[in-house]
C-alpha positions as CSV (number, residue, x, y, z in Angstrom):
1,X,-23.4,114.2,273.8
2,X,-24.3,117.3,272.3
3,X,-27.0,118.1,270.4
4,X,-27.7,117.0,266.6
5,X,-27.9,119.6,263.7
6,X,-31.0,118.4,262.2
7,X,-33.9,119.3,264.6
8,X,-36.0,116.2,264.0
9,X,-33.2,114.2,266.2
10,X,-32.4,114.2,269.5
11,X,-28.8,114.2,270.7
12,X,-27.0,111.7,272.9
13,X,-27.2,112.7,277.0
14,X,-26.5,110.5,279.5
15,X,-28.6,109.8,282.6
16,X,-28.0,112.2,285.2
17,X,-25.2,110.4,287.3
18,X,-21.8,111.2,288.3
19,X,-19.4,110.9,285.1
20,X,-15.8,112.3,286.1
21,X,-15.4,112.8,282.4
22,X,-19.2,113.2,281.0
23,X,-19.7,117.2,280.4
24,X,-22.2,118.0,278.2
25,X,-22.0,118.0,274.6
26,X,-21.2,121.9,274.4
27,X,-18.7,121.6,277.4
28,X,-16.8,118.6,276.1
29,X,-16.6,120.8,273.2
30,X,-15.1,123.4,274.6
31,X,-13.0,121.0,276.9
32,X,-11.9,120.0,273.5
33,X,-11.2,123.4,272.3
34,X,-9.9,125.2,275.2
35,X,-9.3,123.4,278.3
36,X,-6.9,120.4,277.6
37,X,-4.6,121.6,281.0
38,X,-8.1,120.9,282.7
39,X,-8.6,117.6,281.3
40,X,-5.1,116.1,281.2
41,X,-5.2,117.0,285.3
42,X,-9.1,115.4,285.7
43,X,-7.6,112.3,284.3
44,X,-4.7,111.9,286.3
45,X,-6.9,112.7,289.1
46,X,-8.9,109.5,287.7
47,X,-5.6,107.5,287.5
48,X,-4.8,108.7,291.0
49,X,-8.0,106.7,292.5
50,X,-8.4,104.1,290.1
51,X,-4.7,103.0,291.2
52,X,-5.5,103.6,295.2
53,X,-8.8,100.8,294.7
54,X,-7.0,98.6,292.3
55,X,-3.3,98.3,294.7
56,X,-4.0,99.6,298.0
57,X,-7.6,99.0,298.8
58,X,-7.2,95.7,298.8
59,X,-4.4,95.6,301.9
60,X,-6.7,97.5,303.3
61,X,-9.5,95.5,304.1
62,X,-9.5,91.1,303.7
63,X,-10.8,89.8,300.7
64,X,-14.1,88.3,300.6
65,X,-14.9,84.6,300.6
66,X,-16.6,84.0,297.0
67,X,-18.5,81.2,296.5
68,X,-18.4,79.5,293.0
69,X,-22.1,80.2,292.2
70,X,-21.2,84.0,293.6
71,X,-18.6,84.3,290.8
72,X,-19.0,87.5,288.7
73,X,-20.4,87.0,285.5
74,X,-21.1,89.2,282.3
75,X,-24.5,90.3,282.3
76,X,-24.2,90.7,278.7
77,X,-22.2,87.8,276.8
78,X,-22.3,90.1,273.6
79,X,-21.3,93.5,275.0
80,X,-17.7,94.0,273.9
81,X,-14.8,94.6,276.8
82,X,-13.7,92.3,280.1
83,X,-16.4,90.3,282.2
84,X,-18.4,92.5,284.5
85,X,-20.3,91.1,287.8
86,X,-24.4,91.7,286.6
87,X,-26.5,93.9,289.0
88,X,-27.8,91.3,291.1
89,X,-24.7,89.9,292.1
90,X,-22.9,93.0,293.0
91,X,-25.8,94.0,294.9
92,X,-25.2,90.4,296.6
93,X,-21.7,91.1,297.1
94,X,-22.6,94.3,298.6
95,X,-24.8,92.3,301.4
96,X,-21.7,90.4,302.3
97,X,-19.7,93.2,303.1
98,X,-17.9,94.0,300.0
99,X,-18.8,97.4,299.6
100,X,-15.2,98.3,298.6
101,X,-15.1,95.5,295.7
102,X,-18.4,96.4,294.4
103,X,-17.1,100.4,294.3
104,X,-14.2,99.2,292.4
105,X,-15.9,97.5,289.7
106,X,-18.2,99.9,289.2
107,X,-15.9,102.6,288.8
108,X,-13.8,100.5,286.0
109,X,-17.4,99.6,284.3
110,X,-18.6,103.6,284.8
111,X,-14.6,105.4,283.1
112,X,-15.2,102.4,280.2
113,X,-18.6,103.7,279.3
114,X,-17.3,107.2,279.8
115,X,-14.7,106.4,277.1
116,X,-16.9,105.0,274.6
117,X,-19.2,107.8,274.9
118,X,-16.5,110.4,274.0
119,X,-15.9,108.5,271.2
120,X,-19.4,108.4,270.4
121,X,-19.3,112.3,271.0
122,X,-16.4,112.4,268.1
123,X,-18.5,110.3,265.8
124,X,-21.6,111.7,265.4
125,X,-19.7,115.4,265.4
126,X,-17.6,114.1,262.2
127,X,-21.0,112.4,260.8
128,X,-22.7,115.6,261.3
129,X,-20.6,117.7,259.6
130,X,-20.4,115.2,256.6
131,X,-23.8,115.8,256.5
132,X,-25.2,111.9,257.7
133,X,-28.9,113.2,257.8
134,X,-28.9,113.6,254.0
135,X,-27.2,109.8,253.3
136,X,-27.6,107.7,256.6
137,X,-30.6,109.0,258.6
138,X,-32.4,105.3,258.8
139,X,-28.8,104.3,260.5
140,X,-28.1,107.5,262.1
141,X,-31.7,106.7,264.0
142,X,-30.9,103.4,264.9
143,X,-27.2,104.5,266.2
144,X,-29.0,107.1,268.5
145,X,-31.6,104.9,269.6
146,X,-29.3,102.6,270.9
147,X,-27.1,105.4,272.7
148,X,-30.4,106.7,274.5
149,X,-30.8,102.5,275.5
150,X,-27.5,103.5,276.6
151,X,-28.3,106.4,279.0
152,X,-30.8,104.8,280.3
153,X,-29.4,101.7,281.6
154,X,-26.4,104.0,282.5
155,X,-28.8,105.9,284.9
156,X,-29.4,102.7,286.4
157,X,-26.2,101.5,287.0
158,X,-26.5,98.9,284.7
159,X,-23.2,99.1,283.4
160,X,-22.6,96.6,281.4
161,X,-25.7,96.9,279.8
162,X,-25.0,100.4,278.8
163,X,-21.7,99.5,277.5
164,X,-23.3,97.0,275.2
165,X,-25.6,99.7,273.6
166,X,-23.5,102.3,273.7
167,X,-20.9,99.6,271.8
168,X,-23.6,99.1,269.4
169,X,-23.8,102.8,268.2
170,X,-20.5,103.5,267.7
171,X,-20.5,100.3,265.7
172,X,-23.1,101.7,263.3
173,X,-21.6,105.3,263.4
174,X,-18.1,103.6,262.7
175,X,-19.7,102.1,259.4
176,X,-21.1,105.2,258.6
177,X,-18.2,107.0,259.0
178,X,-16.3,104.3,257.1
179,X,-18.2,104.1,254.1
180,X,-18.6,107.9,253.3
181,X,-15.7,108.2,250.2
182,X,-17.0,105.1,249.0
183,X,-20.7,106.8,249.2
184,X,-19.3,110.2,247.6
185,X,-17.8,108.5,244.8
186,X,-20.6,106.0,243.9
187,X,-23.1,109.8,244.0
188,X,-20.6,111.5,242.1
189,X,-20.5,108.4,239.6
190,X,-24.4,108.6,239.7
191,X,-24.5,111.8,239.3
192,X,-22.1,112.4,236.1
193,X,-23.9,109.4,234.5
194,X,-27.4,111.4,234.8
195,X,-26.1,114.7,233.4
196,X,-25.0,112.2,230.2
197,X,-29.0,111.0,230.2
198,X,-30.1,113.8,230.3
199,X,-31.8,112.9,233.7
200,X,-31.4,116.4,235.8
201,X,-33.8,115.0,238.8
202,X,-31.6,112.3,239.4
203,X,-28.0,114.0,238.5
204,X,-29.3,116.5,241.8
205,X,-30.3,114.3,244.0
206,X,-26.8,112.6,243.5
207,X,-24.8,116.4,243.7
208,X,-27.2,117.0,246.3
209,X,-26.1,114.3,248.7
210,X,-22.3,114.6,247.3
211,X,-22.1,118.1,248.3
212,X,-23.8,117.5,251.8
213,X,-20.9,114.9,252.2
214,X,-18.0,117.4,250.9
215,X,-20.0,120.9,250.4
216,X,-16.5,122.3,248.6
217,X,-15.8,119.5,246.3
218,X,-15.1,121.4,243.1
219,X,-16.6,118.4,240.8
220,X,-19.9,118.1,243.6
221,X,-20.1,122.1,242.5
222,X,-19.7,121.9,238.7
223,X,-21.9,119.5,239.0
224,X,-24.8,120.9,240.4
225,X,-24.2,123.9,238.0
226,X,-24.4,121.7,235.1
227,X,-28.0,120.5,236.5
228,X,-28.7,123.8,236.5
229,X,-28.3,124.2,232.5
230,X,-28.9,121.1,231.6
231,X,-32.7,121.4,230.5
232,X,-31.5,124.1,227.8
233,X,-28.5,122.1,227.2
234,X,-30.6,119.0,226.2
235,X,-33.1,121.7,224.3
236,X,-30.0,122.4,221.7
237,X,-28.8,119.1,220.9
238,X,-32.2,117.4,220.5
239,X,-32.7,120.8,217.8
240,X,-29.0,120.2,216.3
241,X,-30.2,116.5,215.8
242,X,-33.0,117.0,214.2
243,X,-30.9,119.7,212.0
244,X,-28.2,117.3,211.8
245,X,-30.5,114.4,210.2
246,X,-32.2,117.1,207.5
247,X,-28.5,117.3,206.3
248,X,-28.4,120.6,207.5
249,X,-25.0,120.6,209.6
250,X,-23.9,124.0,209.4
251,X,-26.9,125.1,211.6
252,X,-26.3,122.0,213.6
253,X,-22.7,123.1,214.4
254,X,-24.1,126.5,215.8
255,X,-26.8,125.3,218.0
256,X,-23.8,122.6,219.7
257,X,-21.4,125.2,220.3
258,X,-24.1,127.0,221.9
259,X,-25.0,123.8,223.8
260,X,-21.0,124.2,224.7
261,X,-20.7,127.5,225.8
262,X,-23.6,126.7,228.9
263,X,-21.8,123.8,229.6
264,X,-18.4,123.2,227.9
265,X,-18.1,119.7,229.8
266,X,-21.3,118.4,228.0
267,X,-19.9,114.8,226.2
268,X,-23.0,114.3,224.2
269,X,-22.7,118.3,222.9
270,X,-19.3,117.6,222.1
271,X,-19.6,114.5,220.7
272,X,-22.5,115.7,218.4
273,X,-20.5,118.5,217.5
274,X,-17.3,116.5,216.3
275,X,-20.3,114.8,214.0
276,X,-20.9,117.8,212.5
277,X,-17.9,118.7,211.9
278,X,-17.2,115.7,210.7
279,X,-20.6,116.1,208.3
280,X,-18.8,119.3,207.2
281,X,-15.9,117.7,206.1
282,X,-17.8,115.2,204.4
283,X,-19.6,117.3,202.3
284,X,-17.0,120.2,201.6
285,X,-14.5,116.6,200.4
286,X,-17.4,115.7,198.2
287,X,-17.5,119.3,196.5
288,X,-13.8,120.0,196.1
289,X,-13.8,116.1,194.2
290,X,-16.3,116.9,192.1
291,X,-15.0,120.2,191.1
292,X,-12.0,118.4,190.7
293,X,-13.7,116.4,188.3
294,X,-15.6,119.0,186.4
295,X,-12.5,121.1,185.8
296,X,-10.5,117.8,184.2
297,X,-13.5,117.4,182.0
298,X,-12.9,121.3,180.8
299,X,-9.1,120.9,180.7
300,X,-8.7,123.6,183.4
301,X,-5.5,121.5,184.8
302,X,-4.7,124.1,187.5
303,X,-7.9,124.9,188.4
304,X,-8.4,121.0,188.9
305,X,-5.4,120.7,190.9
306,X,-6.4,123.0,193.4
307,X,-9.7,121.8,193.6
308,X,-8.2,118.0,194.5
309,X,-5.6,119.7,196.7
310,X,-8.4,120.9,198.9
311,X,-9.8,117.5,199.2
312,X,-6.7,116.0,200.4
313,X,-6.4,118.3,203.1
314,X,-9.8,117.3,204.2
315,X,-9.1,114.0,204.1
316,X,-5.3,113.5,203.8
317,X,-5.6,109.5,203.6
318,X,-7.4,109.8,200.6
319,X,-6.6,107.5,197.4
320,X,-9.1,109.5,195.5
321,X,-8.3,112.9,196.3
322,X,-4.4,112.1,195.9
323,X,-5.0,110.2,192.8
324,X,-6.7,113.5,191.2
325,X,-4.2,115.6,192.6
326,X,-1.3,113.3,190.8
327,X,-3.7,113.2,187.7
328,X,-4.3,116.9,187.4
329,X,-0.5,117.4,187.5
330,X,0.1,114.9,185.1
331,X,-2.0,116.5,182.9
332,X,-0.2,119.5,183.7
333,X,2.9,118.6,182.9
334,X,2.3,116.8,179.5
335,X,0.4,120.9,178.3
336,X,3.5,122.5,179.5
337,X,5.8,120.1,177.4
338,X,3.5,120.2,174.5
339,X,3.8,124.1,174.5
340,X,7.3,123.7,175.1
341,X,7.7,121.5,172.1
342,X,5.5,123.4,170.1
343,X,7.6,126.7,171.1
344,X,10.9,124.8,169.9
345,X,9.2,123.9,166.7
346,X,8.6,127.8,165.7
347,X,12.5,128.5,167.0
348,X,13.1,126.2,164.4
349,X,11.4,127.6,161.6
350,X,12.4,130.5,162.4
351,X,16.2,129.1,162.7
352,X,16.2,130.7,166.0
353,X,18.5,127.8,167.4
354,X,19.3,129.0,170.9
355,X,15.5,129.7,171.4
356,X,14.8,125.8,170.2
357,X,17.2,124.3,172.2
358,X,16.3,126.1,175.5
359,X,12.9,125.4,175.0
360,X,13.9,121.4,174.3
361,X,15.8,121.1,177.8
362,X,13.0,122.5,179.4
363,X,10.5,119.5,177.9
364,X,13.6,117.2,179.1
365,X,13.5,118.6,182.6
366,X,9.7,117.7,182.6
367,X,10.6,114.8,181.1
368,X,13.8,113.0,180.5
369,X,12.3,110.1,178.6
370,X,10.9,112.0,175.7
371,X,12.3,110.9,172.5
372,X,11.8,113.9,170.4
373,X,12.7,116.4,172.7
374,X,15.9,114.6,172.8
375,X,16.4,114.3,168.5
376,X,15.2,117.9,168.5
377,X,17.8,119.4,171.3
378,X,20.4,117.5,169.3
379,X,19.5,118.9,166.2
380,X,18.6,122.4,166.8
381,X,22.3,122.4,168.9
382,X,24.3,121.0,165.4
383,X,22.5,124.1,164.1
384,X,23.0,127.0,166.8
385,X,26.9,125.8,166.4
386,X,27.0,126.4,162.7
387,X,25.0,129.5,163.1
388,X,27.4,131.0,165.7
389,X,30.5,129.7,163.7
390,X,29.2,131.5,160.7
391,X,28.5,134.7,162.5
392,X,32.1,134.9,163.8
393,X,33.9,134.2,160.4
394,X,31.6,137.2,159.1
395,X,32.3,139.5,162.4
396,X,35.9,139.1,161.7
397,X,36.6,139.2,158.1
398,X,40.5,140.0,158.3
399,X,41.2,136.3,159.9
400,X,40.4,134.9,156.1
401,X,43.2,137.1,155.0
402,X,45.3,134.1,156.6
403,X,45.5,131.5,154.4
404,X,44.9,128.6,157.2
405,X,41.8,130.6,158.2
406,X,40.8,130.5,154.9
407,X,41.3,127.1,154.2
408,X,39.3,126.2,157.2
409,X,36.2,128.4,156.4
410,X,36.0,127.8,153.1
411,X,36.0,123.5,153.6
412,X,33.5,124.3,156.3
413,X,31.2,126.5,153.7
414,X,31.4,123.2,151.5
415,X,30.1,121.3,154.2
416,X,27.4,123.4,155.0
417,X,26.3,123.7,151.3
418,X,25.6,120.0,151.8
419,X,22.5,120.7,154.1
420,X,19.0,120.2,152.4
421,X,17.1,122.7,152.8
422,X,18.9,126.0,154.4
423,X,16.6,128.4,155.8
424,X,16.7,131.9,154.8
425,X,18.5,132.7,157.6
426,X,21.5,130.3,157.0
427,X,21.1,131.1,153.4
428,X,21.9,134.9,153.7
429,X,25.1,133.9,156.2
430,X,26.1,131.6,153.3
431,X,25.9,134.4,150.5
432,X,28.0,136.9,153.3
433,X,30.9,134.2,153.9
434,X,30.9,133.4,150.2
435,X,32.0,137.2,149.5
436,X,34.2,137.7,151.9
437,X,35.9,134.3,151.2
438,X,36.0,135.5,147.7
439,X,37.5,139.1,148.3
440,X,40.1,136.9,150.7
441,X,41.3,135.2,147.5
442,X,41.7,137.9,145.0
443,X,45.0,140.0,144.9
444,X,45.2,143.5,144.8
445,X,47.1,145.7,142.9
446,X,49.9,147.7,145.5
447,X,52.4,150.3,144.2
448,X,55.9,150.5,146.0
449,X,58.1,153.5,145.9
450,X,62.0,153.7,146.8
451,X,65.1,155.7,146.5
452,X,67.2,152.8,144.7
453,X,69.7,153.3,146.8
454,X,67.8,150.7,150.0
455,X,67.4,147.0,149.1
456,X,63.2,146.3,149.7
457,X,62.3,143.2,151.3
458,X,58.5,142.4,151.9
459,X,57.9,139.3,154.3
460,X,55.7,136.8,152.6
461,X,56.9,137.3,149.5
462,X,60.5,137.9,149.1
463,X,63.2,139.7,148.2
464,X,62.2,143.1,145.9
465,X,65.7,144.7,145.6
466,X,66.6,148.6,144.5
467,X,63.6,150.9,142.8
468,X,62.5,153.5,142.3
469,X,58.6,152.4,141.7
470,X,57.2,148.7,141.8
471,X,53.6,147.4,141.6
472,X,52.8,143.7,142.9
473,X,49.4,141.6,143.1
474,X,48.9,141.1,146.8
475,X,46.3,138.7,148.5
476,X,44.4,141.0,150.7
477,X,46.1,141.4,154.5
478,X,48.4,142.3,156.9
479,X,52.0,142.9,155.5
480,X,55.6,143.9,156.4
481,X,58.3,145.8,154.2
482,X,61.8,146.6,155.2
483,X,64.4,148.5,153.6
484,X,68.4,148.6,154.5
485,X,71.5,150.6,153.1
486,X,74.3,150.3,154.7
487,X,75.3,153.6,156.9
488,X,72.0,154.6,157.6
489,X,69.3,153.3,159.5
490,X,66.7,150.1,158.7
491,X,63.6,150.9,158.0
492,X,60.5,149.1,158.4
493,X,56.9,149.9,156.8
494,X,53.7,147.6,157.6
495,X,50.7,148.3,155.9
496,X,47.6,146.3,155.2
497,X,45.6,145.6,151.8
498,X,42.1,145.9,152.0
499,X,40.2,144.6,148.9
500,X,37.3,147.1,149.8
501,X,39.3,150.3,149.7
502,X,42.2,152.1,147.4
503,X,45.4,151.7,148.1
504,X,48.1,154.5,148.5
505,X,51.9,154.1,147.4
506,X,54.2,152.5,149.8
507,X,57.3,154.1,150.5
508,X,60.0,152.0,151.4
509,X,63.5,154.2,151.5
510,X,66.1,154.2,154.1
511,X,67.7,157.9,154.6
512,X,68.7,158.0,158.3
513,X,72.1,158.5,158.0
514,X,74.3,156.9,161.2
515,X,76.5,159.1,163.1
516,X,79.5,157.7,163.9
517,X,81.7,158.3,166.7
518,X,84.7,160.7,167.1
């Protein structure tokens, strides 16, 4: 067996006997390493013999006569593998004669321990370099205490005997070797559970033994770095507490994100930091409310709202916070419509109808239920209709030449006239209609001139026959005369009579002769 990595134990050896198979520690591990051709042919070379004692030996020479109280016994009832014939009685056996028998059974008992022991060889090599001395040393001892049992009764010949101890330690290494994850996990569990109490001697020891078991486990490392920082970590949290409870959490906040940045997979660090933050929230939801709150008080809607917006977005399940938010835009809403209504108010004073009912259909937008914006839009709209009515009568006086026109505008005048109260405005476009309806109803003297020699027709009033001068009273508009005499061309004069300007003759004479054809 070869030699153990920790000093204070001494390795496995065998007595010094002839082992086909038992090299050295350092050999077998070369053997291992670099000579398998040179093993595979020592153990056929074992085969070889083992089969020549087993089948051929025995036609070789006669069988002994056994006696029933020579029968070969186990020497150990507890020692694992077949029934071996004790010392004694192969040393009896041998007296008889049976020297060949006796070989036999010791070279069966001599390639079993031989096998064991290579596993034992494999065992405490894989326990090694899981680094047993640091977990398992009480076990370890007792493993290697039983293999040097082992040798010993080996070096005697006392095979079955050394089977039985050397059965025994690679029982205990086996449970070693079996219970190592389990081992790393419970350390690791330990160990992450101390760097949450804050309990650094106790988090190494646990990192320390994980890292002898797997000494590249990334976790095992991170770990022991943690362990490392954890007296500093612990320093800043313990001050953000104390910070924390004096209400001052800002500060807090700083010293945990320092905590952090040693050790960003601190739990307690973040934790504490979440509170904090949370303490931040708290108090910067608290403000914002009570701005909100302050500014309602001074009618500052707007300001209000965004002082309750702010809040909401701290804490967006917020009754409160919503409830100012709705409350400072309800207020909002009800100044714009009173400056709304107010604005249509002045439009109407001022008759400025369009103005009024704009500024009424805005309120209604706001708010469709209100009553008096409702009456007002009606009523300033009656008005803006008679307004622009009026204006386009005066903008085109000539239509009231036409006596329909005129009946129509001057009925609608009447009506108006029946309104209590006419502004200034719709009295001035009352006084303007009024004139021009009254110039659209008084005739106009218009002179005519002809040869007497072409009959004068003028449309709208009839037949004026042959002169030589004619005056007639006209309502003022748009007129037609036509004159005719036979062999010369019609003639056809339109003219219009304005009651605003003086009027020149109108000649009416038809003196085209006809040519007619030859």
């Amino acid at each position: 067996m070869t030699g153990s990595k920790d000093p204070g134990f001494v390795s496995i050896e065998p007595a010094a006997v002839e082992l086909t198979a038992a090299a050295t520690g350092q050999e077998q591990k070369k053997a291992r390493g670099g000579k398998r051709p040179m093993l595979w042919l020592g153990g056929g070379a074992v085969l070889l013999v083992a089969a020549i004692v087993f089948f051929l030996l025995p036609r070789w020479i006669d069988k002994p006569v056994v006696e029933p109280s020579k029968t070969v016994t186990r020497s150990d009832p507890d020692a694992p593998g077949p029934a071996r014939p004790a010392p004694d009685t192969l040393g009896s056996t041998a007296a008889t004669g049976d020297a060949p028998w006796r070989k036999a059974q010791q070279f069966a008992l001599r390639k079993e321990s031989q096998e064991i022991l290579q596993q034992l060889l494999d065992a405490q090599e894989a326990l090694e370099e899981r680094g047993v001395t640091a977990w398992g040393r009480k076990q370890y001892e007792q493993a290697l205490e039983q293999a040097r049992s082992g040798d010993a009764e080996y070096s005697r010949q006392n095979f079955t005997q050394a089977h039985g101890h050397y059965a025994r330690a690679l029982e205990i290494f086996t449970e070693l070797l079996q219970g190592v994850e389990e081992l790393f996990s419970d350390t690791m569990e330990t160990g992450n559970a101390a760097l949450t109490a804050g309990d650094a001697a106790t988090a190494e020891k646990a990192f320390s033994i994980a890292l002898a078991i797997d000494p590249i486990d990334r976790t095992a490392l991170l770990g022991m770095e943690r362990v490392g920082t954890l007296g500093e970590v612990m320093d800043l949290v313990d001050r953000g507490d104390e910070l924390l409870r004096d209400g001052s959490a800002e500060e807090a906040k700083a010293l945990y994100q320092q905590a952090l940045e040693l050790d960003g997979h601190s739990e307690r660090a973040r934790q504490q930091l979440q509170s904090a933050e949370s303490r931040i929230s708290e108090n910067a939801f608290n403000l914002a409310m009570s701005s909100g709150f302050r500014l309602l008080e001074q009618e500052s809607y707007a300001q209000a709202q965004e002082a309750f917006s702010r809040a909401l977005k701290l804490k967006p399940r917020s009754r409160d916070a919503r409830s100012g938010v709705e409350q400072a835009q309800h207020r909002i809403t009800a100044e714009k419509i009173n400056g709304l209504l107010k604005q249509a108010e002045t439009a109407e004073q001022n008759e400025d109808w369009q103005e009024a009912v704009s500024a009424y259909e805005a309120a209604l937008k706001l708010d469709n239920n209100l009553g008096n914006a409702r009456e007002g839009k009606r009523r300033a709209a009656l008005r803006n209709e008679i307004h622009n009515k009026i204006e386009q009568a005066i903008a085109q006086p000539e239509r009231l030449f036409d006596q329909d026109v005129y009946n129509q505008t001057a009925a609608f005048r009447d009506k108006i006239r029946a309104l209590s109260k006419p502004g200034p405005v719709l009295s001035g476009q009352l006084a303007k209609l009024n004139r021009l309806l009254v110039l659209a109803d008084t005739p106009v003297t218009v002179r005519f001139s002809s040869d007497n020699l072409t009959r004068v027709t003028l449309y709208k009033v009839g037949e004026l026959g042959y002169f030589t001068s004619k005056s007639l009273s006209l309502r003022p508009g748009q007129y037609v005369a036509v004159g005719r005499r036979d062999g010369y061309r019609d003639v056809r004069v339109e003219f219009f009579v304005d009651p605003d300007k003086a009027m020149e003759p109108v000649v009416v004479s038809s003196n085209e002769k006809i040519a007619l054809g030859r």
